[in-house]
N, C-alpha and C positions, 0 to 999 in steps of 0.2 A: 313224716307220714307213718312210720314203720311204730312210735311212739303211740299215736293217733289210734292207729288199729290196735293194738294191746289195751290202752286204757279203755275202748271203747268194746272188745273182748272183755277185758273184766269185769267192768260196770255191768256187762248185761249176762255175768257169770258164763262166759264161753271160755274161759281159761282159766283148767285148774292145775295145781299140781299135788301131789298127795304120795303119799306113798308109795313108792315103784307105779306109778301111776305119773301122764301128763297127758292130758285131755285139751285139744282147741277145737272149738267149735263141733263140739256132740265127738269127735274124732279121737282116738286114741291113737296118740303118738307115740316113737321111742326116738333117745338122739345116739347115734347110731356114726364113731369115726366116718368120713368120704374113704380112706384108703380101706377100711372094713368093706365097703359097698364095691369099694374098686375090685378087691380080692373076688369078693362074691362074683363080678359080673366077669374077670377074665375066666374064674372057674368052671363057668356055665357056657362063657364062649370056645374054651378048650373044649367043651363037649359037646355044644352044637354047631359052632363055626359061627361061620360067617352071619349067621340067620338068627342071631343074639341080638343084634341092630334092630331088625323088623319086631320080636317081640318086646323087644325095650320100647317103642315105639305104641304099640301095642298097649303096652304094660302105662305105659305116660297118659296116652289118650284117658284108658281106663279110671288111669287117679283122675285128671283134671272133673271129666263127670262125673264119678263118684263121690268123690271126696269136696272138691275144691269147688264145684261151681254148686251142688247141694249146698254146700256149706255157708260161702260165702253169699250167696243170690239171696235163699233161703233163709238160714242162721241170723245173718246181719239187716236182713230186710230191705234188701237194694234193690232196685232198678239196675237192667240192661245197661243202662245209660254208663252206671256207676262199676259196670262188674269189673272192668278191665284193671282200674283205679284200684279197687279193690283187692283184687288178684293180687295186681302188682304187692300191694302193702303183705297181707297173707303170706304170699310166696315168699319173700323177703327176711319171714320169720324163719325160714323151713331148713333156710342153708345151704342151699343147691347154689345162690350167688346173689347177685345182684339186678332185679328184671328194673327193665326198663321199657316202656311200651314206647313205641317211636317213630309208629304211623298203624293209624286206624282210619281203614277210609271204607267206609262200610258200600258206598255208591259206586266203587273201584274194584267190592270185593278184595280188599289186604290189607294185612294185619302185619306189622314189622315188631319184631322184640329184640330187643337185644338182653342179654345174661352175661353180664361182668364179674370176673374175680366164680369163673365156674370150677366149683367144687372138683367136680369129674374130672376137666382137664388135669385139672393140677394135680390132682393125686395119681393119672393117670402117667401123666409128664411128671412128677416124681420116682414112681415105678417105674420108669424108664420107656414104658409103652410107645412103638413107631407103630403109624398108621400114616396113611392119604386120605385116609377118609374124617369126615368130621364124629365125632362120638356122642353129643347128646345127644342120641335115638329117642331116651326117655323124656329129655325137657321138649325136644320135636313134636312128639306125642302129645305133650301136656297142650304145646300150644298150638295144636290142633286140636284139642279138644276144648279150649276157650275161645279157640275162632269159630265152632261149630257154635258154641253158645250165644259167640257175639255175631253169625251171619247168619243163624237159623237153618242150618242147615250141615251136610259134610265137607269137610271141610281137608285141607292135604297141607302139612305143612313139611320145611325143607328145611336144615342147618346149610344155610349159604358161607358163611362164616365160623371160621373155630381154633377158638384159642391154646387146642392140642395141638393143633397146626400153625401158629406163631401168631396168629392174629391177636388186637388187642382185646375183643372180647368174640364170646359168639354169639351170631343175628339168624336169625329165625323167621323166613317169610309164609304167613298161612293166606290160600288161597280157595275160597269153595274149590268144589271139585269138579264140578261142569264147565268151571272158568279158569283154571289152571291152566296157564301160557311154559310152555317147553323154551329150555333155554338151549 
């Protein structure tokens, strides 16, 4: 799949690379170490605290609309139907991990993801970082903002699962927002 999306990136000139330049889909990219990004995010949580999670979150929602569902919906010429598919392959180029979409029931309102081998954790859990809490805020983000895409509307999603925390990967439940069931 991840093949599939690049050849068909190139073919319709959505991936270039050039000189201190790398461009996917209209997007200017940089590739940027996970433990660089790690540095950056304990740095900004030493200075805001605990409330680093909420704009990471934030900061995720923001890519997925911006970037990621322009891109991919737009750019590639998909259907709703396909964007999820899509995403999935897209994402997959980015490095964050490995998404795996693992229930989409749009009549149920939820959307499940799981992210395998996440970037964050492990550099995280390399840095030595203890938490209780789970840490993708940003992929959380993200995949509230492809669940708003894929439910038409707002959408709240939850890191139920996270592999900072031993588990084997991290799961990602998005639920609109008017139907969000409390656990």
């Amino acid at each position: 799949m991840l093949a599939e999306f690049i050849r068909k990136a190139i073919a319709t000139n959505q991936l270039e690379f050039g000189e201190g330049r790398m461009v996917l889909l209209g997007i200017r990219g940089i590739v940027l170490p996970a433990s660089t990004l790690v540095e950056l995010l304990l740095a900004v949580r030493e200075r805001m605290g605990e409330n680093v999670w909420d704009m990471l979150y934030e900061v995720g929602k923001k890519h997925a609309e911006q970037n990621i569902i322009r891109a991919v919906a737009k750019k590639m010429s998909i259907s709703k139907a396909s964007l999820l598919q899509q995403f999935g392959s897209s994402a997959n180029v980015m490095g964050l991990g490995r998404w795996e979409f693992t229930e989409y029931l749009p009549e149920a309102g939820r959307l499940k993801v799981r992210l395998y081998d996440s970037a964050i954790a492990e550099a995280l859990k390399k840095k030595g970082f203890k938490t209780r809490q789970p840490v993708d805020s940003f992929v959380a983000g993200v995949v509230a903002g492809i669940g708003e895409a894929a439910f038409d509307g707002p959408v709240e999603a939850k890191e139920t699962m996270c592999a900072a925390l031993g588990a084997p990967y991290c799961e990602f439940i998005a639920r609109p927002a008017s139907k969000k069931k409390s656990k």
